[in-house]
N, C-alpha and C positions, 0 to 999 in steps of 0.2 A: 236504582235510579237510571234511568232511560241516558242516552249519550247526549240527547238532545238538550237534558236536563242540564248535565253539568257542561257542555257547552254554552248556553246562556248565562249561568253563572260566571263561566272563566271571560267571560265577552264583556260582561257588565262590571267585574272587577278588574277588566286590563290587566289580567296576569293568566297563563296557562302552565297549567301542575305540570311539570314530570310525571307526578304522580298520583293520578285521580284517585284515591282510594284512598287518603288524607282528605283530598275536600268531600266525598261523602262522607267519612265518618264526622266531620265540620257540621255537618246536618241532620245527624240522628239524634232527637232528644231523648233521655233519659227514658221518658213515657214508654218510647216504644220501643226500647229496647228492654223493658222492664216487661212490656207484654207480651211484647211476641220473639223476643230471642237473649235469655238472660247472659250467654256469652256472647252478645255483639256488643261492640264498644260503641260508646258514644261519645257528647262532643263535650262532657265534664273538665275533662283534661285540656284539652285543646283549649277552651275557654282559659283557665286557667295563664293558659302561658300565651293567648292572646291577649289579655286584662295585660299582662306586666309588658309586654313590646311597645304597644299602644300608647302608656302608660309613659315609657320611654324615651318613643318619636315625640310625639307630644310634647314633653317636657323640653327636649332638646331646640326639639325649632322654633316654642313658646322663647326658651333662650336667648336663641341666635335674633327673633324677627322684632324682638322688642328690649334691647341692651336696657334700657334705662328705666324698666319696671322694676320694683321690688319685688321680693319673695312671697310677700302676701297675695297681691294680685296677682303673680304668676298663678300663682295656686287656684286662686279663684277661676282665673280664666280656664285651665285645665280642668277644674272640675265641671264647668260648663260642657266643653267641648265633648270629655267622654260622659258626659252623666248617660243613665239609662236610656231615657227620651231622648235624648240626641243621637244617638247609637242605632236607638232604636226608628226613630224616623231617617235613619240613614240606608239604613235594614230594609226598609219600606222601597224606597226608590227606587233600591239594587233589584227590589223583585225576591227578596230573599224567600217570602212569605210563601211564596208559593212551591219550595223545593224542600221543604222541611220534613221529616220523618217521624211522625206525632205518634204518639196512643190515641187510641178511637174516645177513652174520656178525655184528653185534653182534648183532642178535635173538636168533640162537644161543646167541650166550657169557652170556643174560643180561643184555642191558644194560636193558633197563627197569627193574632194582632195581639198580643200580648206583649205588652213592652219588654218585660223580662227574657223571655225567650226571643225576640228577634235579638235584642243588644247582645246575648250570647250567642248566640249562634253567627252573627259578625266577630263578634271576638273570637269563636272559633276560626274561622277559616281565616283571620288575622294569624292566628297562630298556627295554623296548617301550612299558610306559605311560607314563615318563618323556616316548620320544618323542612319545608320542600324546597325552599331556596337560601335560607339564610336571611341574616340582617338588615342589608343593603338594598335588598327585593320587596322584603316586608315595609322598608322605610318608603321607598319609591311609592308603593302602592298607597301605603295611607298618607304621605304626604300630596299626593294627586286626589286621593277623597277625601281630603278636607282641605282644598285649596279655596275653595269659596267658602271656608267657616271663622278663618282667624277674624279674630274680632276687627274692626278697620279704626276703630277708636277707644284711645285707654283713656278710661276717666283718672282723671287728674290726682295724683298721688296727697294720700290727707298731710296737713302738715302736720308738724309734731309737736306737740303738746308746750307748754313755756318750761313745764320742768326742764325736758328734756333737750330742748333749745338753751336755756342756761345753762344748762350742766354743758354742752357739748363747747360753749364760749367761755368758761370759764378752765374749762379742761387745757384747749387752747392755748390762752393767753396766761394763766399762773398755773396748771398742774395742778388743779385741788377742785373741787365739788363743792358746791354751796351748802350751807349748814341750815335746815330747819331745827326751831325749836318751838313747841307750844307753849306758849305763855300762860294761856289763861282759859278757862271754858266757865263760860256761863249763861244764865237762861233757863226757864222749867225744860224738865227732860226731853218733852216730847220736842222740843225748839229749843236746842241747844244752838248758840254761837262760840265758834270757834277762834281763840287768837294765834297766828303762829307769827312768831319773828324769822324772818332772813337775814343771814349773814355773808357778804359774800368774801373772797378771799384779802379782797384790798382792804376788807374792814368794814364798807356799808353795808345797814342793812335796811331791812323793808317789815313793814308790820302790815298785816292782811288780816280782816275780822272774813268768816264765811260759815256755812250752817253744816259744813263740813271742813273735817284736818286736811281732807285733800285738795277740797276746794280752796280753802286758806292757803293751803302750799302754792296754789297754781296760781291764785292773785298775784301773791307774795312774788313770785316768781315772775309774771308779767310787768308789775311796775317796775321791778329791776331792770328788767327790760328795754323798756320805755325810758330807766333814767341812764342807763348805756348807751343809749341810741339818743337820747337829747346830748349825753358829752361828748360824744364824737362828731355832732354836728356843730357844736361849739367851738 
């Protein structure tokens, strides 16, 4: 690769190698190193330990930039950020597509707009300046290429189910768990209704018919609800 070449690379990613000869191997695909020189390395490895840095950052400043998310949506959110397509339209930008080191049939088929191989081949050189600089360098850089991606608004956290809302006020205020029991089922098979009784710690309870046990739980559970919330406004 020409100097020119990884010159524009180190320009377009705001970081310059010590050591150029990690960000070229960051761009040699397997293809052609399979066709025209079986002992040159390619950028399998490097992917590899760019995926888990990535992976990392990511998580850490999804973290830090939104205290008050759950785990679920963290999760979600991260998987958007690094999924393939986004990595790979990141790839795009950078110009990556044009500095690649392909086999003459991947050339062919295509593969310089290939989602798979741009997202790799960023996650390579994610993971080349890891080697080349460490943690702190790596974080720097992709926390600057993905400054315009964090999401700007978290959809509102689901609420939680009446089971689990009863359970957590009764946990509270007596130390004990509401007690379902099913009463009764009846109905032809294919429509079956469901009876379950609730009981709560003080002693009341709640009777819910539904065409499920768990639907019946979760009635069951909501009118409890409702008549906790009419006694305390009493």
């Amino acid at each position: 690769m020409s100097d020119a070449s990884l010159e524009d690379i180190q320009e377009r990613m705001g970081y310059r190698f010590r050591d150029s000869s990690i960000l070229q191997t960051a761009l040699v695909h397997s293809s052609y190193a399979n066709e025209y020189n079986n002992s040159l390395e390619h950028n399998e490895r490097l992917e590899f330990l760019g995926d888990a840095v990535l992976e990392l950052i990511i998580s850490e400043a999804l973290y830090l930039k939104y205290p008050q998310t759950r785990e679920g949506e963290l999760t979600r959110m991260r998987a958007r950020l690094v999924s393939e397509p986004a990595l790979a339209e990141m790839a795009r930008r950078l110009g990556l597509q044009e500095h690649l080191y392909l086999g003459r049939g991947e050339e062919i088929q295509g593969g310089r707009e290939r989602d798979a191989i741009l997202c790799d081949a960023l996650e390579s050189i994610l993971g080349a300046i890891f080697l080349d600089s460490g943690f702190q360098q790596a974080k720097e850089v992709i926390l600057r290429l993905f400054a315009d991606m964090w999401p700007s608004q978290i959809r509102a956290q689901p609420r939680k189910d009446a089971k689990s809302r009863l359970q957590e006020i009764t946990q509270k205020h007596y130390q004990e768990r509401p007690r379902y029991v099913l009463q009764d089922s009846f109905g032809p098979e294919h429509a079956k209704t469901y009876r379950v009784e609730l009981t709560l710690p003080d002693g009341r309870t709640k009777t819910a018919d539904a065409s499920s046990l768990k639907k019946a739980e979760q009635l069951a559970a909501e009118k409890a609800l409702q008549d906790m919330q009419n006694t305390e406004q009493e």
